[in-house]
MARVEX-626290 format. One line per field, with one value per residue (C-alpha): residue number from 1; y, x, z. Coordinates in pm, 1 decimal. Example, Ala and Ser with C-alpha at 12.3 -4.5 7.8 and 13.67 -1.06 7.14 Angstrom:
<pts>
num <- c(1 2)
c2 <- c(-450.0 -106.0)
c1 <- c(1230.0 1367.0)
c3 <- c(780.0 714.0)
</pts>
This chain:
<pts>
num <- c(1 2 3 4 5 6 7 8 9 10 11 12 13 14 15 16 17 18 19 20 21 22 23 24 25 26 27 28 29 30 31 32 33 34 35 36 37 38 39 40 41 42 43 44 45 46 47 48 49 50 51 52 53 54 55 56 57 58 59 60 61 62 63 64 65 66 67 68 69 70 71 72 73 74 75 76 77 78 79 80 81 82 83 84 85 86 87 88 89 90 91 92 93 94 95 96 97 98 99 100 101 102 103 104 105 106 107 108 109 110 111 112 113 114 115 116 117 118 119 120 121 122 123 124 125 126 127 128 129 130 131 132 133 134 135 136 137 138 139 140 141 142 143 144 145 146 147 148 149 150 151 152 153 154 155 156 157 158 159 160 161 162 163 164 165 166 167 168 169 170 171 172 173 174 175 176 177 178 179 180 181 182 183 184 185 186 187 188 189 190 191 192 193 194 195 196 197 198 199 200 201 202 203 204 205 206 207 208 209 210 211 212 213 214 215 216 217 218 219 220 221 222 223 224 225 226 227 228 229 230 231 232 233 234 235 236 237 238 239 240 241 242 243 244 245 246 247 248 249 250 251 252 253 254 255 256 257 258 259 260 261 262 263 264 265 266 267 268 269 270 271 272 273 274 275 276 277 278 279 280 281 282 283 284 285 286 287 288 289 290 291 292 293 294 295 296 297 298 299 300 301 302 303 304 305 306 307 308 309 310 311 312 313 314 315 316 317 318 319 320 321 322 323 324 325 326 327 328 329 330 331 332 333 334 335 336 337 338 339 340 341 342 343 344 345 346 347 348 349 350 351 352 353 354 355 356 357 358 359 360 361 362 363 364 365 366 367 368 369 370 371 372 373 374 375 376 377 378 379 380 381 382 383 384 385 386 387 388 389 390 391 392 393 394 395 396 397 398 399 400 401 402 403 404 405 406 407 408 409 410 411 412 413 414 415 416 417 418 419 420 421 422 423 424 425 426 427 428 429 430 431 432 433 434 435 436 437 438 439 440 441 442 443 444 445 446 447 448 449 450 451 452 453 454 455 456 457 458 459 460 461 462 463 464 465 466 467 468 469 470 471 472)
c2 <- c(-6309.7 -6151.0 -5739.9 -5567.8 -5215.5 -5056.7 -4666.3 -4513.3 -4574.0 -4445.1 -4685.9 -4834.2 -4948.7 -5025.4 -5286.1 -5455.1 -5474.1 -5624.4 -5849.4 -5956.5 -6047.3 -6211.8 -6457.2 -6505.1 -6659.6 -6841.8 -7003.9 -7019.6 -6796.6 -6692.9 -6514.8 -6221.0 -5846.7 -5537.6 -5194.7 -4941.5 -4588.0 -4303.8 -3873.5 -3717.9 -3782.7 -3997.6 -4362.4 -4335.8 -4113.9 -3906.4 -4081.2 -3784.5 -3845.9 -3579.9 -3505.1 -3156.9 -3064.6 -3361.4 -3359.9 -3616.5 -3482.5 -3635.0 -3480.1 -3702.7 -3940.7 -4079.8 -4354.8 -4662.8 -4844.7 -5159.1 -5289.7 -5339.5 -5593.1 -5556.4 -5303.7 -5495.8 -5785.0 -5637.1 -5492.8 -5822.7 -5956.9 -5720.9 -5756.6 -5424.6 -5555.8 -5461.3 -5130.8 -5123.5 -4814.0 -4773.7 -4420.2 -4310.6 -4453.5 -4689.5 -4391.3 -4084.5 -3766.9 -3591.6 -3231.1 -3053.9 -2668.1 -2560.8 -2191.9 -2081.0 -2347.5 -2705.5 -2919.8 -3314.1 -3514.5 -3802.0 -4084.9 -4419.6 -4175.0 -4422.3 -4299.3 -4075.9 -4381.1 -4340.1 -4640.4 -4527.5 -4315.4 -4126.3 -3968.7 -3827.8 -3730.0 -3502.0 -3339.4 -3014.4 -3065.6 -3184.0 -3011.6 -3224.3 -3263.2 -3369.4 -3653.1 -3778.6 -3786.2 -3973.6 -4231.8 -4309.9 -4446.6 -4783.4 -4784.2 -4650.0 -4923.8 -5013.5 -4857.4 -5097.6 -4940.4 -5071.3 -4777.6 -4505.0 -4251.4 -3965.7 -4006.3 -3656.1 -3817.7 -4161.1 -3948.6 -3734.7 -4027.8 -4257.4 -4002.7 -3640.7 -3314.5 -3225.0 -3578.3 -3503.0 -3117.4 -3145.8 -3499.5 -3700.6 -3347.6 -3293.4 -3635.8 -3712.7 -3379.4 -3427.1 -3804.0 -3760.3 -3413.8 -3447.2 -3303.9 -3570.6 -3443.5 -3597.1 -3834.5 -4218.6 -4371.7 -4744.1 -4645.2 -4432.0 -4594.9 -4918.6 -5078.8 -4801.8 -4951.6 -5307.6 -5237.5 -5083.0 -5406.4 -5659.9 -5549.3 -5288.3 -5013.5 -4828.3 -4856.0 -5226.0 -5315.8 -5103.3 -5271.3 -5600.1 -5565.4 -5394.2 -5736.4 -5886.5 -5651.4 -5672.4 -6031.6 -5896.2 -5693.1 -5536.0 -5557.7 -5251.6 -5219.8 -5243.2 -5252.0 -5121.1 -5176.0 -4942.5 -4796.8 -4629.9 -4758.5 -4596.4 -4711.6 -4560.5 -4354.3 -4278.9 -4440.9 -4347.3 -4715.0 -4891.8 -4741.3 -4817.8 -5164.2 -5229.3 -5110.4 -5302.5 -5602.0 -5530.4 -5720.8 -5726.5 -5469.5 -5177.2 -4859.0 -4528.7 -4234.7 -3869.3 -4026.6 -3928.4 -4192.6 -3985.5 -4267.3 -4627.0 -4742.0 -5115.4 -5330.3 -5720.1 -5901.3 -5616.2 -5258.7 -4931.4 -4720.4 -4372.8 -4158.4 -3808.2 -3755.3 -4083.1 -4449.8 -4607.1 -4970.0 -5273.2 -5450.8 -5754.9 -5604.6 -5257.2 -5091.3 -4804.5 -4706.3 -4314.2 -4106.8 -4164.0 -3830.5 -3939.2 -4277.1 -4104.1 -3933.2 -4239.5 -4441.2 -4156.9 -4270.9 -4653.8 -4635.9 -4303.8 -4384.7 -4575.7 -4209.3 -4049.7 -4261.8 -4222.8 -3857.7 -3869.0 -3955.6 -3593.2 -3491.1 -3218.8 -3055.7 -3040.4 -2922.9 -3017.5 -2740.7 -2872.7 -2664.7 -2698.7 -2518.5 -2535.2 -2701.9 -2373.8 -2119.6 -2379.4 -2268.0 -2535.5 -2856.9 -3086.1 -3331.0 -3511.4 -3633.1 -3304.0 -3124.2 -3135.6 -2806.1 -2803.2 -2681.7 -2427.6 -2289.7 -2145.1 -2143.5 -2223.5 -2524.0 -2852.1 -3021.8 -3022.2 -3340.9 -3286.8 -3545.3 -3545.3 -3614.7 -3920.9 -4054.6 -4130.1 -3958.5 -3697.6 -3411.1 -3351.3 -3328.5 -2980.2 -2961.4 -3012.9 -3079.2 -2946.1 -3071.8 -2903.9 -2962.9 -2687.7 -2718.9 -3003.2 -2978.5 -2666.6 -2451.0 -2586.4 -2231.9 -2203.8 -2428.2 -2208.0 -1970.1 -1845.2 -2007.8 -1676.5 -1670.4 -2017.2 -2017.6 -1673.4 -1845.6 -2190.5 -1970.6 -1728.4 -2024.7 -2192.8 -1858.6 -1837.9 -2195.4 -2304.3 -1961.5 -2003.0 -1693.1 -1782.7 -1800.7 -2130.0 -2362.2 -2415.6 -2457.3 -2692.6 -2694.4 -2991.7 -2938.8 -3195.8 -3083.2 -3313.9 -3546.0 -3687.8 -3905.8 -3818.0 -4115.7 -3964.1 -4085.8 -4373.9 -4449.0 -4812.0 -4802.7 -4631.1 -4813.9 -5122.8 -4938.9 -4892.5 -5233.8 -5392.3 -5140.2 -5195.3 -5570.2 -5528.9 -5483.7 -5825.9 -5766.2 -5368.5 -5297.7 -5012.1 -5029.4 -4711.1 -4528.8 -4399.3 -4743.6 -4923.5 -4776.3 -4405.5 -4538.1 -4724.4 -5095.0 -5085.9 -4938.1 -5223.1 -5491.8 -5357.0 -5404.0 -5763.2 -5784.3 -5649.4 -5862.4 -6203.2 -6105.5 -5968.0 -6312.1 -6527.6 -6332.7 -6369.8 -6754.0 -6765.7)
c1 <- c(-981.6 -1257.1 -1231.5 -1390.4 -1377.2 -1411.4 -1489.1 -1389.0 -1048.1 -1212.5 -1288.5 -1542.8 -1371.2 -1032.8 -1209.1 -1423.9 -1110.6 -898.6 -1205.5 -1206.4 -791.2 -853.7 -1152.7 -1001.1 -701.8 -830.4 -1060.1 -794.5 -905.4 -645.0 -845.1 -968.0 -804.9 -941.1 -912.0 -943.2 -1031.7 -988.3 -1076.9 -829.1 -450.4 -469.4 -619.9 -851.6 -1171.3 -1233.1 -932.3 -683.8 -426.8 -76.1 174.3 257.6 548.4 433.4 112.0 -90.3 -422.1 -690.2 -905.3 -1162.1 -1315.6 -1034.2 -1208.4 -1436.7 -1691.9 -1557.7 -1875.1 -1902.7 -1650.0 -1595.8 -1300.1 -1141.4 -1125.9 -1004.2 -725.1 -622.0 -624.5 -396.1 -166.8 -251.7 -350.1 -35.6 -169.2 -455.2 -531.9 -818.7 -881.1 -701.9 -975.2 -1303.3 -1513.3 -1363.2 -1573.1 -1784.4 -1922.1 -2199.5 -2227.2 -2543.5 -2614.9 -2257.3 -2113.1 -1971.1 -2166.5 -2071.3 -2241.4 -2408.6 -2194.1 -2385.2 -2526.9 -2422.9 -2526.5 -2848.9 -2966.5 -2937.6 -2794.1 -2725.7 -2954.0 -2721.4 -2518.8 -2830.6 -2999.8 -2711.4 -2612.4 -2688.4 -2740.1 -3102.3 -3371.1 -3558.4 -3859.9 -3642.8 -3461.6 -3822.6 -3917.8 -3599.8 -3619.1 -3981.2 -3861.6 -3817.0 -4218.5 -4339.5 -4478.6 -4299.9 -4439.4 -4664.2 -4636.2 -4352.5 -4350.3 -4027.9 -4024.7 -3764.9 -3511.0 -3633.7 -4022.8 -3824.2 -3649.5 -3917.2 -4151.3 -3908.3 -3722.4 -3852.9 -3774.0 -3471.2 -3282.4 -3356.0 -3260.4 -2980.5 -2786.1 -2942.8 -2909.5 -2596.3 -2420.5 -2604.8 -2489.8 -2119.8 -2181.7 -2352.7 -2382.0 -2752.5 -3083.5 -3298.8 -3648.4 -3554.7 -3315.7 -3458.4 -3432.2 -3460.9 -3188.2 -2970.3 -2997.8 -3171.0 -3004.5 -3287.2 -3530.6 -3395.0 -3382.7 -3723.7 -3876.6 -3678.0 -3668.4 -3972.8 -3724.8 -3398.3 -3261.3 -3340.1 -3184.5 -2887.3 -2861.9 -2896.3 -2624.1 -2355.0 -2397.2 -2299.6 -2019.5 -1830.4 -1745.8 -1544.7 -1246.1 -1101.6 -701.5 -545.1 -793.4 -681.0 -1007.5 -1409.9 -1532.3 -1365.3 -1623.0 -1403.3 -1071.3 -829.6 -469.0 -163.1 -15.5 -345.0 -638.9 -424.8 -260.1 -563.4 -573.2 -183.3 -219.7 -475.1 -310.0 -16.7 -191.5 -392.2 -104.3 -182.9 -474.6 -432.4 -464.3 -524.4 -520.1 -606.0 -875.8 -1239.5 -1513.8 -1765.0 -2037.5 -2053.1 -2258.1 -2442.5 -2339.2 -2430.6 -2262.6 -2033.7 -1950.2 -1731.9 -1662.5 -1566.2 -1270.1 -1245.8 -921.7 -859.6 -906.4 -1262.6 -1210.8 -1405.4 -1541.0 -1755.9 -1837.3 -1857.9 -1810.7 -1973.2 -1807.6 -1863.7 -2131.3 -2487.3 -2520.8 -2187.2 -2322.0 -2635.5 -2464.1 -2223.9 -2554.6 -2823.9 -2766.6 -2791.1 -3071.0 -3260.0 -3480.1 -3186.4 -3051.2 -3326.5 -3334.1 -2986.5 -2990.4 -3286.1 -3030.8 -2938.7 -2622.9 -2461.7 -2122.9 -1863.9 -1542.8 -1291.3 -1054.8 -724.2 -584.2 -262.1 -147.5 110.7 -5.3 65.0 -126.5 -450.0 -622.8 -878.6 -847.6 -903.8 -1058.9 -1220.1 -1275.6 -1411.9 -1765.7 -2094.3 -2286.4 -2634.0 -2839.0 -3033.9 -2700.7 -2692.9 -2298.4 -2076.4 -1914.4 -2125.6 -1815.7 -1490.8 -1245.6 -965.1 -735.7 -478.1 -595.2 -875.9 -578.1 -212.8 57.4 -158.6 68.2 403.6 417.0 406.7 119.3 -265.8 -469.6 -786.5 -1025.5 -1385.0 -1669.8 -1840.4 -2101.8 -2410.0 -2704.9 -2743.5 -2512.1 -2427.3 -2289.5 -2020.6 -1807.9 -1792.8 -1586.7 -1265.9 -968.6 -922.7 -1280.2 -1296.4 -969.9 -1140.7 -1500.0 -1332.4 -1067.7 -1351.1 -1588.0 -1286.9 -1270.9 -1591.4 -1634.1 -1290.5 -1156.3 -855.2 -690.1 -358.3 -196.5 -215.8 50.7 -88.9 -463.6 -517.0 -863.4 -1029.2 -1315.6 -1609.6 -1820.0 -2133.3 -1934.3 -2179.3 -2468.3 -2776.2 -3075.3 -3373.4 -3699.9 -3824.0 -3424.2 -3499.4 -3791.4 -3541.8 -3260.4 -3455.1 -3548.5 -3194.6 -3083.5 -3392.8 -3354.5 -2966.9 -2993.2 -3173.5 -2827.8 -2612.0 -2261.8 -2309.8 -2292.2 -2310.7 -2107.6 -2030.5 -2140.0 -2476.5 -2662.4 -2634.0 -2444.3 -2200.0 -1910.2 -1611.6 -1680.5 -2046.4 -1825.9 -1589.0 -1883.0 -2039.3 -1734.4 -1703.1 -2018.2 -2016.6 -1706.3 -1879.6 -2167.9 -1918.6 -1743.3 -2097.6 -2180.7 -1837.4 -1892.8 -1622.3)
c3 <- c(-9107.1 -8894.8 -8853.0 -8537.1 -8540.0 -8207.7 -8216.1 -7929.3 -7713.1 -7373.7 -7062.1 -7249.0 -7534.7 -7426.6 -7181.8 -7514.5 -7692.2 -7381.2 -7317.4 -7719.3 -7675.1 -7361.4 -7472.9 -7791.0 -7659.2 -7413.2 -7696.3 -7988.3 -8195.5 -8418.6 -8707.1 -8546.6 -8618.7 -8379.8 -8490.0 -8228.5 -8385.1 -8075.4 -8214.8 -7976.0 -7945.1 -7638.3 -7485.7 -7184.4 -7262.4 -6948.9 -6734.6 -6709.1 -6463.0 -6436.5 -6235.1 -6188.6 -5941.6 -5725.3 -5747.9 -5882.6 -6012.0 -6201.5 -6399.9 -6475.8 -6207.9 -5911.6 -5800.2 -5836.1 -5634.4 -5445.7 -5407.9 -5760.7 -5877.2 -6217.6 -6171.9 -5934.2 -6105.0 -6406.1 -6229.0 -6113.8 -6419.0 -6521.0 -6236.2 -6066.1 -5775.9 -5551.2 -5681.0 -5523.2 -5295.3 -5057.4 -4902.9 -4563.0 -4380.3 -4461.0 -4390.6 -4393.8 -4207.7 -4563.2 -4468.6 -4634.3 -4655.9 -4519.7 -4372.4 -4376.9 -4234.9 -4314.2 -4126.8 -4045.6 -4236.7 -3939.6 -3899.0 -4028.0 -4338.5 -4617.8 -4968.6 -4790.2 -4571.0 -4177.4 -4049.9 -3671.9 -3441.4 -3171.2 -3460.0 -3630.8 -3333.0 -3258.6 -3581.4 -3670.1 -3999.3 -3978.1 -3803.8 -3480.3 -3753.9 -3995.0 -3805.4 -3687.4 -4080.8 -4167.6 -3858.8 -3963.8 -4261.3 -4123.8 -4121.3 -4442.3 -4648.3 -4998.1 -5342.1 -5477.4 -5848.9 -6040.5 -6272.5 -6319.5 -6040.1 -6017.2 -5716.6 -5557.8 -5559.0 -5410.7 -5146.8 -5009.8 -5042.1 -4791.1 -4626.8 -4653.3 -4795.7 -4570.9 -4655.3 -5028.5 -5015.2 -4775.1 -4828.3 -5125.9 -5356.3 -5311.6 -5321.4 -5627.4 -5790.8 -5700.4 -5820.5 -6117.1 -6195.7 -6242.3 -6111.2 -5884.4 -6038.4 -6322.5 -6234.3 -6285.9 -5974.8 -6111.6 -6355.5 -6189.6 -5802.8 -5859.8 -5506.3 -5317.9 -5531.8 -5449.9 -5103.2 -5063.6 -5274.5 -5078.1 -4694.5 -4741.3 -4587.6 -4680.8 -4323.1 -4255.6 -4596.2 -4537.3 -4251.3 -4371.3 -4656.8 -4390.0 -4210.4 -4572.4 -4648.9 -4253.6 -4366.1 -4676.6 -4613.0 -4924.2 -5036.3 -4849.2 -4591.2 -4248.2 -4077.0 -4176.5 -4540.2 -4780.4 -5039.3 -5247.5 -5408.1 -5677.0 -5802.4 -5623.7 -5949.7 -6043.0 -6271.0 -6569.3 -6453.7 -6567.2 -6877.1 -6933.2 -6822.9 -7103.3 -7364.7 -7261.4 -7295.8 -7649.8 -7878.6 -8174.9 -8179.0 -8427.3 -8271.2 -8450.7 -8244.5 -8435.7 -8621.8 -8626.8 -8711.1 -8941.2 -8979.8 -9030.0 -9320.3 -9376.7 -9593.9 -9694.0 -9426.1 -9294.4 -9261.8 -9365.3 -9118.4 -9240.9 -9111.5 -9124.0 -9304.2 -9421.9 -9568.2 -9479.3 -9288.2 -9392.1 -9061.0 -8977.5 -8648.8 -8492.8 -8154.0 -8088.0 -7742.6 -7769.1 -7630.6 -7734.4 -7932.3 -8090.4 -8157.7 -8325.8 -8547.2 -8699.4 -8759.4 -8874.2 -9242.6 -9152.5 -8881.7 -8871.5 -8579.6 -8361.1 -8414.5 -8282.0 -8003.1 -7899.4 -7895.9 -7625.1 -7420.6 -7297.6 -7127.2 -6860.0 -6892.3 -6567.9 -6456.8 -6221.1 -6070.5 -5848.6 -5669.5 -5441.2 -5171.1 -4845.8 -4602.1 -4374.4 -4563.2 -4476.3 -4119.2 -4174.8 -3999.1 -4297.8 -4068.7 -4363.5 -4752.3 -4824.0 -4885.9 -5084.0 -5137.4 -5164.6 -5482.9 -5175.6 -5061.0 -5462.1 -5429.7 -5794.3 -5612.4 -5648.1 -5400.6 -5324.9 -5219.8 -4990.9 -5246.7 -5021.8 -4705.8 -4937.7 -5078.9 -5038.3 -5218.5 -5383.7 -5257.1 -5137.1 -4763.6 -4680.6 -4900.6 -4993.6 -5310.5 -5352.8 -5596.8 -5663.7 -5893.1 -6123.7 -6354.4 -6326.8 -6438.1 -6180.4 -6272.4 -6625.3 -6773.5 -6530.9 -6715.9 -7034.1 -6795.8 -6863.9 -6678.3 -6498.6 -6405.8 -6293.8 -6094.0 -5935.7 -5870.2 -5715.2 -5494.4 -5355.9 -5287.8 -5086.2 -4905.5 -4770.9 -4738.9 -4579.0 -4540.3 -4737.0 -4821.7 -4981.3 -5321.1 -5479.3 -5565.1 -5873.1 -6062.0 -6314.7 -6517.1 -6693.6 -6894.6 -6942.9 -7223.8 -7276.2 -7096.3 -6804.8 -6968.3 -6764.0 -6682.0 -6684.4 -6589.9 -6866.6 -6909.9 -6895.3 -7118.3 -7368.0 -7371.1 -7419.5 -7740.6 -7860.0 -7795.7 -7963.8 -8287.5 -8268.6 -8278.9 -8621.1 -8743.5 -8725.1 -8585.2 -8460.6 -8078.0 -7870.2 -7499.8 -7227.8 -6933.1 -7126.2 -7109.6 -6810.6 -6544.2 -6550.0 -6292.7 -6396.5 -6312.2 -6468.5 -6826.0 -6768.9 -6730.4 -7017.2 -7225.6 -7122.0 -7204.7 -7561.0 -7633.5 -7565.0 -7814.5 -8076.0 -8019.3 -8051.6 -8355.8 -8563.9 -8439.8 -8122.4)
</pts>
């Protein structure tokens, strides 16, 4: 009997472990046991879905990419597909804060790249200087230099300061909670840098791949491409429908790994509180500074890699209200704030109006971002303090003056892994110093991609060389 120990019961490793049952039984493989050893008292890492007086709130992320497929086929594997739940509409209006106002965010914007002309030519969100700068884009020549560059050097070198400072800033912030002079662009965007290499311009490749994407129409969609997708009782379904599926997998919630020690041939992985467990093969599917601390005593420099990998601490803030007490239009998904603006809120998303049966009908939920890399310290507020920071930011923002229907705070402490310039360069590092050690693996959003399908491909991943090494 083979052992697999898989530490960590988030995303990351609930997918490895699904992946390990599914493979194995589609190849026959009877004589494998997987262990899945999870700290806190629950499955599904930074998935945090509840339902409070009708609600439904999420605390963690609320969506995935559809252009990534990884998620979506997972889900139908699981038979989630009926499911399935795209936003309201393909493209839903996104504002952005700028001067005391939420201003519309140009139609044909998709993820910073101008895609149509009359929309930016009329918005007032970019100056007449800065809409020149962004239409000449289509004739600056590519980067001949394959090295790193950060995404804020990428963005002013394509499109100019005022895309960077006033679209690309923001959505990466509310995205990835991170800072775009130090942000990796090949790590962190590498479709720009794909784009830029291939068609020699952001706007003629965007425009390219829209061509591509008109021809697929996603489950749920009525019309348009749908960009972002989510599961109609919320993402907690995914994790559900894994577990469901891991027979036969030992779970052990409440239990801290405290290291994982070498041995000939195998492994002990120690448990805070309890009985070590003998494995051929081990999982690490916890943060990187976790992960450096279970193998400092095995691997001192794999350690010291993995804690290079640094990380930014976030919170999310719902708030509902009556739909009455709301004098704002809520023509939208919601707003970005720029780092310029220097307001607490990174963004807020009008759940409700995104998604479908997020609130009861005479009512609206509310969802904004605090923390990031700028404004890290504002998550060590008090609940009081953060209720009071988010309410007065939707007051001069939206001008909502009314008592909530409720708050609820989630706190993400360390939680969003950060890819910094050279991220390539040192993951390669890890992976080459980890695969000095027969049978360990490390899987999750600090490697190769922070959303939800890149975890899930990860895991897949992971379980197909844990399955190659024990011989499968």
């Amino acid at each position: 009997m083979k052992r697999v120990v898989i530490i960590g019961g988030g995303i990351a490793g609930l997918s490895t472990a699904y992946s390990l049952v599914e493979h194995a039984r589609l190849k026959g493989v009877k004589d494998l046991r997987i262990t899945i050893i999870e700290k806190s008292a629950s499955l599904g890492g930074n998935i945090k879905t509840e339902n409070i007086n009708g609600f439904l709130v999420e605390g963690g992320p609320d969506c995935f990419l559809s252009e990534k497929p990884w998620a979506m086929e997972l889900i139908k594997r699981l038979g989630l597909e009926a499911s399935l739940l795209p936003t309201r509409k393909p493209r839903g209006k996104t504002f952005v804060y700028h001067k005391g106002k939420l201003r519309l965010l140009p139609e044909g914007v998709i993820l910073m790249v101008p895609t149509r002309i009359l929309p930016l030519a009329t918005s007032s969100l970019i100056s007449v200087s800065g809409k020149i700068r962004m239409a000449l884009e289509f004739f600056i020549p590519r980067r001949k230099e394959k090295t790193d560059e950060s995404l804020g050097d990428f963005v002013r070198r394509r499109l100019g300061r005022e895309a960077l400072d006033k679209i690309a800033e923001p959505l990466v912030a509310g995205v990835h909670a991170g800072d775009p002079e130090t942000m990796s662009v090949r790590a962190s965007f590498p479709k720009f840098v794909e784009l830029e290499e291939n068609h020699g311009s952001l706007i003629r490749g965007m425009l390219a791949r829209m061509k591509q994407m008109k021809a697929h129409t996603l489950p749920g969609a009525k019309s348009g491409i749908t960009m972002f997708m989510t599961l109609r009782r919320g993402l907690i379904e995914l994790v559900s429908a894994i577990v469901s599926k891991l027979e036969g997998v030992e779970i052990k919630t409440n239990a801290g790994a405290k290291e994982v020690l070498e041995k000939k041939g195998s492994y002990e992985v120690l448990i805070d509180g309890g009985p070590s467990i003998e494995a051929d093969s081990v999982v690490i599917a916890a943060p990187a500074y976790v992960a450096s601390e279970l193998v400092k005593a095995m691997d001192k420099e794999l350690s010291e890699k993995l804690l290079a990998i640094p990380y930014v601490s976030t919170a999310t803030v719902s708030i509902g209200y009556k739909r009455k007490d709301i004098i704002h239009p809520l023509d939208g998904f919601g707003f970005i704030v720029p780092k310029i603006e220097k307001r607490k809120l990174m963004a807020a998303t009008w759940s409700s109006i995104k998604w479908e049966g997020r609130a009861p009908g005479d009512s609206v939920l509310i969802r904004c971002f605090i923390g990031g890399a700028k404004n890290e310290e504002l998550v060590s507020l008090s609940d009081k303090d953060m209720t009071d920071a988010a309410r007065s930011e939707l007051k001069e923002i939206m001008g909502i003056d009314a008592e909530p229907v409720f708050v609820r705070i989630f706190r993400w402490i360390k939680a969003m892994p950060q890819y910094t310039i050279g991220h390539e360069t040192r993951v390669s590092k890890i992976e080459e110093l980890a695969g000095k050690h027969s049978g360990l693996y490390l899987t999750g959003s600090a490697f190769r991609g922070i959303g939800i399908s890149d975890t899930v491909r990860e895991g897949e991943v992971t379980a197909k060389k844990v399955l190659n090494y024990l011989g499968h």
